[in-house]
C-alpha positions as CSV (number, residue, x, y, z in Angstrom):
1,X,16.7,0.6,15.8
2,X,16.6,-2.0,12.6
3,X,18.3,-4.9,14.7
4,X,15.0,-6.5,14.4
5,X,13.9,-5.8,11.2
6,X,12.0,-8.4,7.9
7,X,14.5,-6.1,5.5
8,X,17.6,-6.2,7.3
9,X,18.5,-9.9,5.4
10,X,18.4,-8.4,1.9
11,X,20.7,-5.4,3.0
12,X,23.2,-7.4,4.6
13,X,23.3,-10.5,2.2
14,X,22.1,-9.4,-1.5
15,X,23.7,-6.1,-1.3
16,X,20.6,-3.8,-1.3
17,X,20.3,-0.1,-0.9
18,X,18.0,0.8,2.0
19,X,16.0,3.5,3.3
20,X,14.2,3.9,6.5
21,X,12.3,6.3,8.2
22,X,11.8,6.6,12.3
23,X,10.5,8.8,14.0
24,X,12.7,8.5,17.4
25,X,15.9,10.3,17.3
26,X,17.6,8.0,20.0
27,X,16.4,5.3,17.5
28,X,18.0,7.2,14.0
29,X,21.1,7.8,16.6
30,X,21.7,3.9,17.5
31,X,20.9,2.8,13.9
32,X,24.2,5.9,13.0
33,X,26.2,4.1,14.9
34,X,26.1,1.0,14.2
35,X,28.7,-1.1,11.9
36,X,26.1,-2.0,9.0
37,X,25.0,1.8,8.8
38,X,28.8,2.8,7.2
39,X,29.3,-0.5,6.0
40,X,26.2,-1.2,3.4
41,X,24.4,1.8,1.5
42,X,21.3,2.3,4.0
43,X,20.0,5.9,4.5
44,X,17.8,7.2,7.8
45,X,15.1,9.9,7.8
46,X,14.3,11.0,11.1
47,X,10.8,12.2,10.7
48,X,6.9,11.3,12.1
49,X,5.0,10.0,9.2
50,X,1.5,11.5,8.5
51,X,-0.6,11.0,5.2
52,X,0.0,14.8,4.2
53,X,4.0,14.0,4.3
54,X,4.7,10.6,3.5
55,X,4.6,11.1,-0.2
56,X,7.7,14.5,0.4
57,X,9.5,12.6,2.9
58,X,10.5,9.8,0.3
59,X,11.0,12.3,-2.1
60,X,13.2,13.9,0.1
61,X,14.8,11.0,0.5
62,X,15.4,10.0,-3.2
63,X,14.2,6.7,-3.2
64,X,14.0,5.5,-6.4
65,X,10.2,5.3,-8.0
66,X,11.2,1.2,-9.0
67,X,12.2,-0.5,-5.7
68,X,12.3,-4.1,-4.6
69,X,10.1,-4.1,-1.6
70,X,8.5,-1.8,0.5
71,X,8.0,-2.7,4.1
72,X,5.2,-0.8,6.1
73,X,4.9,-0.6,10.0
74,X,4.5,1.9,12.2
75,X,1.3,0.7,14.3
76,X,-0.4,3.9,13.9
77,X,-2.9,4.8,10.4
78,X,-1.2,2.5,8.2
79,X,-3.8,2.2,6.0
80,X,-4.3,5.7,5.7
81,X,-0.5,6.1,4.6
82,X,-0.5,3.8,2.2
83,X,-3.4,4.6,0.5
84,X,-2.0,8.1,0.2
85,X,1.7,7.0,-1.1
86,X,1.9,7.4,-4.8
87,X,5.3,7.7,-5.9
88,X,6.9,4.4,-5.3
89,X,6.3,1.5,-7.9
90,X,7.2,-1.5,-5.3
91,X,7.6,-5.3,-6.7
92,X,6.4,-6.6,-3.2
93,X,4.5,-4.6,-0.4
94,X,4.8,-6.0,3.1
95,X,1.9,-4.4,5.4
96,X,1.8,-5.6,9.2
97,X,-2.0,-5.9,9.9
98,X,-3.7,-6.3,13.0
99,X,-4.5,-9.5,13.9
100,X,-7.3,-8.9,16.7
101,X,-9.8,-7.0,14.1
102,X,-10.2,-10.8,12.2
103,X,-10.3,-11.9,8.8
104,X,-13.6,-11.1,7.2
105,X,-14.5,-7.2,7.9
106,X,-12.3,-4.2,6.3
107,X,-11.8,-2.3,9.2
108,X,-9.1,0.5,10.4
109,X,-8.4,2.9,13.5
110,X,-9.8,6.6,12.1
111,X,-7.0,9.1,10.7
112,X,-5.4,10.8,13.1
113,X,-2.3,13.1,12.2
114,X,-0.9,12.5,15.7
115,X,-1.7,9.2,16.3
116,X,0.5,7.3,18.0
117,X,-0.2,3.6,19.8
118,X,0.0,4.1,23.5
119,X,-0.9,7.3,24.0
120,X,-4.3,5.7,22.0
121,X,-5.1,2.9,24.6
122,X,-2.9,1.7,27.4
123,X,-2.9,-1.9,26.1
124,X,-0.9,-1.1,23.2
125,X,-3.7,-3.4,20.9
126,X,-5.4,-0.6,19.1
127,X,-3.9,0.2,16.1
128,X,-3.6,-0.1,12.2
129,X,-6.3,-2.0,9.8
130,X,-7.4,-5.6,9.2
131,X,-6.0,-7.9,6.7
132,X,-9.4,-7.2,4.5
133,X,-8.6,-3.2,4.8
134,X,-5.4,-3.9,3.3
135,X,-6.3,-7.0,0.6
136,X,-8.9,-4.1,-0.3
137,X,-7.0,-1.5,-0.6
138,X,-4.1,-3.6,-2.3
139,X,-6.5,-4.7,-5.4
140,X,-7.2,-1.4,-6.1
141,X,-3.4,-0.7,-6.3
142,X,-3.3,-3.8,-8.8
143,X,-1.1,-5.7,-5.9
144,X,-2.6,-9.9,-4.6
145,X,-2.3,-11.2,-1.3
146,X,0.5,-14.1,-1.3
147,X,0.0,-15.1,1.8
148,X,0.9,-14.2,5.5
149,X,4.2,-14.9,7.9
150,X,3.4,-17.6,10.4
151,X,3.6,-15.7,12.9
152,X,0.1,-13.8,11.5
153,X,0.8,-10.4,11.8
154,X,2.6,-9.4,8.2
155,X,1.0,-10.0,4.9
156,X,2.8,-9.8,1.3
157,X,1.3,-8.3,-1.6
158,X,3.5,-8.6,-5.3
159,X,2.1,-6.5,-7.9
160,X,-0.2,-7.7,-10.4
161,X,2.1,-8.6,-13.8
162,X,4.2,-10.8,-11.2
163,X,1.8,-12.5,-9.9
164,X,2.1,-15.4,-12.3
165,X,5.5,-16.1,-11.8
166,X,5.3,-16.0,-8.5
167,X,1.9,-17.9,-7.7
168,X,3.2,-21.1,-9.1
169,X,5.8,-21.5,-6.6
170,X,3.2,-21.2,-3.7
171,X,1.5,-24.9,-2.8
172,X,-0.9,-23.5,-0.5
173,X,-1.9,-19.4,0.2
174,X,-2.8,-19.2,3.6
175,X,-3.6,-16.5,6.1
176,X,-1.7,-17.6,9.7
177,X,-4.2,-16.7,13.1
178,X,-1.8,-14.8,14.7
179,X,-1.5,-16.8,18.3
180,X,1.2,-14.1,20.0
181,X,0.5,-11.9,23.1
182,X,1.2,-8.4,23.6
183,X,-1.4,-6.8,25.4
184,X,-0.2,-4.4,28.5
185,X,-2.3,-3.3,31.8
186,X,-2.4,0.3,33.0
187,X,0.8,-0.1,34.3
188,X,2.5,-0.9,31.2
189,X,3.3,-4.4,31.8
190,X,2.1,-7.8,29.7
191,X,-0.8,-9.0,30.7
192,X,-1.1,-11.8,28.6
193,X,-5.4,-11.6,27.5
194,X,-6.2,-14.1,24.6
195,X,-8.1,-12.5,21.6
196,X,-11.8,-12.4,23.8
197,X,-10.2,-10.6,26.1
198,X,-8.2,-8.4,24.0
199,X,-11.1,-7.2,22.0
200,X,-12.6,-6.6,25.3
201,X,-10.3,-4.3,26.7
202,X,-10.8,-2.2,23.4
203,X,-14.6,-2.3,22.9
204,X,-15.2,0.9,23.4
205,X,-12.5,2.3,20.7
206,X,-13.7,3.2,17.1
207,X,-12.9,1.7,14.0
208,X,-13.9,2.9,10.0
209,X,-16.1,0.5,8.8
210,X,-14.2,0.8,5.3
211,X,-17.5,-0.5,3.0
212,X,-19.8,1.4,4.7
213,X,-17.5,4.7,5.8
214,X,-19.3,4.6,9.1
215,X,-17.3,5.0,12.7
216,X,-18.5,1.9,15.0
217,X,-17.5,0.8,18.6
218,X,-15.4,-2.7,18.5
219,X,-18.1,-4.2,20.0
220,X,-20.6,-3.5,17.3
221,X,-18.3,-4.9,14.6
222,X,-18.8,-8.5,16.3
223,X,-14.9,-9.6,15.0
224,X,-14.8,-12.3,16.6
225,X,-16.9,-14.0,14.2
């Protein structure tokens, strides 16, 4: 309902235009209402994004090709999406990666066009791609990693002919280990599992090994190392 939000800062204090798509209508319906809807120029789609409509809904939305930053999150085939959008020119991409698939292996939940996190596992922990899938993915775009939020679950990407002027501001790149909890039990409340034990719950899901193409069990893809 974009009261908790890594965009919401540059709408209310540097006078940005922003855009947002959700796919709840009670969500699209609190955002309406609230004072920094009418009072700074942000505009809602209510719609589920899928790789077939993602690149018509921003159309639909005019955003402008040139934009600031683009922020992607919607715990579902992230990867898939924005591999398939083509029609923005972003400065800086902001991708929330999953934390529990590690650091080394480029790896992401299959396509599905209905895909959506619960209804997927229970434990609300399988979901999106690893930071490799999107690092990947990014340098083929012509974006570079600048690093991750602390709390290890976002990573920022600036395009490539900005990297320079950026890059000498940053003392140290670093990617966080994300140390947060949100695992759930069949009943839909926290269970509070460390990363073994989250990986465990999940071992049985599949994941696109992304050099190879080839579907694999979480607990053939040895993460953890």
């Amino acid at each position: 309902n974009y009261k908790e939000t890594n965009t919401r800062f540059l709408l209310m204090n540097k006078n940005w235009n922003g855009f947002l798509i959700e796919k709840k209508k009670k969500n699209v319906k609190d955002i309406k209402s609230q004072q920094i809807y009418w009072k700074y120029n942000l505009k809602v789609e209510n719609s589920f994004i899928t790789k077939e409509n993602i690149n018509k809904i921003i159309k639909k939305l005019k955003v402008p090709k040139k934009i600031g930053l683009l922020s992607l999150d919607i715990d579902s085939n992230d990867y898939w999406i924005l591999k398939q959008l083509n029609i923005l020119d972003p400065y800086i991409i902001i991708c929330e990666f999953n934390s529990l698939f590690g650091l080394k292996k480029s790896v992401t939940v299959p396509y599905k066009k209905n895909f959506v996190r619960t209804n997927e596992h229970y434990s609300n922990l399988y979901y999106g791609a690893s930071i490799k899938a999107f690092t990947d993915l990014m340098i083929r775009k012509k974006y570079f990693l600048l690093g991750t939020n602390s709390a290890g679950n976002n990573a920022f990407f600036i395009k490539k002919n900005f990297f320079g002027k950026f890059n000498k501001f940053i003392i140290k790149k670093k990617i966080f280990r994300a140390k947060f909890r949100e695992s759930r039990n069949k009943k839909g409340k926290l269970d509070f599992l460390d990363k073994k034990k989250s990986l465990e719950t999940i071992k049985n899901k599949l994941l696109v090994d992304l050099k190879t193409g080839v579907k694999k069990k979480i607990t053939d893809l040895n993460l953890l190392s």
